[in-house]
C-alpha positions in Angstrom: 11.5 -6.5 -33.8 12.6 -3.6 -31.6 14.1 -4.3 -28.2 10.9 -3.2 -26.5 8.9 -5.9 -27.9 11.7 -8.0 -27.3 11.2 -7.1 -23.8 7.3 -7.4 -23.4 7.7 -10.8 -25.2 10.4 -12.3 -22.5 8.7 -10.5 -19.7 5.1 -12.1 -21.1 6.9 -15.3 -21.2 8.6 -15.6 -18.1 12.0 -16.1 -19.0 12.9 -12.1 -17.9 11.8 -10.6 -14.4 11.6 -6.7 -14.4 13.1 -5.5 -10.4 11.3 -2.0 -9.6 13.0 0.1 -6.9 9.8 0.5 -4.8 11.4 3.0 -2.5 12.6 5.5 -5.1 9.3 4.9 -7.0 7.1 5.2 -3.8 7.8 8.8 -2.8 6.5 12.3 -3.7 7.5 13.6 -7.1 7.2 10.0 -8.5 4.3 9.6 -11.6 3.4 6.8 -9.1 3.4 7.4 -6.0 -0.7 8.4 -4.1 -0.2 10.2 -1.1 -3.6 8.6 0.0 -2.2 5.2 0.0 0.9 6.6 1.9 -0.4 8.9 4.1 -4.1 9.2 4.7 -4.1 5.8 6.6 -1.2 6.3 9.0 -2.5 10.0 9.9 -5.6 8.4 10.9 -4.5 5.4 12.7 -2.3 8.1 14.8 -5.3 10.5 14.8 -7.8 7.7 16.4 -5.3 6.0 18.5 -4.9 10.0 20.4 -8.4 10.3 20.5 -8.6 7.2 22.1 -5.8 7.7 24.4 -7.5 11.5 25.6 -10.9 9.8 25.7 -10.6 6.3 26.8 -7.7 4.9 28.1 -3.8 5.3 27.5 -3.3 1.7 26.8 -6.5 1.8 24.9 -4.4 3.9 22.6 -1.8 2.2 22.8 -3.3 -1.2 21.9 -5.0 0.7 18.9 -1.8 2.1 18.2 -0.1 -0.9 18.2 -2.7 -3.3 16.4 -2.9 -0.7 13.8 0.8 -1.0 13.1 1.0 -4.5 12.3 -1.9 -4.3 10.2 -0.1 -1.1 8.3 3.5 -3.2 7.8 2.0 -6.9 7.2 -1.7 -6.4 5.3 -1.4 -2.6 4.0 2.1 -2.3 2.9 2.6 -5.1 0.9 -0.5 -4.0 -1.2 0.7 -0.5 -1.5 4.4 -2.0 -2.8 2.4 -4.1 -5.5 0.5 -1.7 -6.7 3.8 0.5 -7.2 4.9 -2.0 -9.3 2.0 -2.7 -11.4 1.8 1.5 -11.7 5.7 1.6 -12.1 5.9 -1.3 -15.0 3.1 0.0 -16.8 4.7 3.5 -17.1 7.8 1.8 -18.2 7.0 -0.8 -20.7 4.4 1.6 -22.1 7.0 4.0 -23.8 11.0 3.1 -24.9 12.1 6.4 -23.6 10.5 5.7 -20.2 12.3 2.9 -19.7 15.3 4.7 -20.9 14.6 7.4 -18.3 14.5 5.1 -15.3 16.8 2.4 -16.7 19.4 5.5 -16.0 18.5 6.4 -13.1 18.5 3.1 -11.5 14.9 2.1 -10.9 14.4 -0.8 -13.0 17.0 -4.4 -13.5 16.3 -7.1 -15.2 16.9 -10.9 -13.9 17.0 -14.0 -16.3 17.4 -17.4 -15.8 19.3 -18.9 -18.6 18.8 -22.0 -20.2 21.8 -24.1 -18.9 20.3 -22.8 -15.3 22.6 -19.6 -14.7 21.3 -16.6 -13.5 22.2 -13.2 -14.7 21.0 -9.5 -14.1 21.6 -6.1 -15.5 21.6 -3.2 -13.7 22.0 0.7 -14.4 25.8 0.4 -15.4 24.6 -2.5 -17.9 23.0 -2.5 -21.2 19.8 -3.3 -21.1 19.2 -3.5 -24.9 22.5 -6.1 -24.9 20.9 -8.1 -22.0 17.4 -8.5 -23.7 18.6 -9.3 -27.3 21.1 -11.9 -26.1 18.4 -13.5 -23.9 16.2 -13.5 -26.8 18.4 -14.5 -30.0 19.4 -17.2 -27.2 16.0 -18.7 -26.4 
């Protein structure tokens, strides 16, 4: 069994979390970042909340302004950040050398809980092919 399988199998059964670094993954030049999801919506919230302010009312446009926030951090974003990790994890576990790629760069870490209820996580300066076969040879 390769270490990718390895991988998909603890990941499947939920004895390794996968940790995406959303920020790095969420901006232009990423495979999966949308500038729709990142831009369209907050251009037009600004848009609409000046064309209210010229047409209506400044605190019209500020109310929009301001409503439109909050909806943009606590019901848009957290959509957007789960949909870069579905995107990002997909990439990643569909190719070795993907995960390679990013594993080097510092996107991705791994977190297990361990049987006798330690936790442990590798990161960029770890081996990920270590961590994952000792996790697995151990469960």
């Amino acid at each position: 069994m390769t270490d990718m399988e390895k991988l998909r199998a603890l990941l499947a059964q939920d004895r390794l979390k996968l940790g995406v670094h959303i920020r790095k993954m969420n901006s232009p030049g990423s495979p999966v970042y949308r500038t729709a999801e990142n831009i369209v919506v907050p251009a037009l919230l600004v848009v609409a909340s000046l064309l209210v302010t010229r047409f209506v009312h400044f605190y019209a446009g500020f109310a929009l302004l301001a409503v439109g926030c909050w909806y943009w951090l606590y019901r848009i974003m957290p959509k957007v950040k789960d949909g870069v990790f579905d995107r990002t994890s997909a990439l990643v576990l569909s190719d070795e050398r993907q995960f390679d790629l990013y594993w080097r760069t510092g996107v991705l870490s791994l977190f297990a809980e361990m049987p006798d209820g330690t936790r442990r996580a590798a990161a960029r300066k770890d081996d990920w092919r270590a961590f994952v076969s000792e996790l697995y040879d151990n469960g």
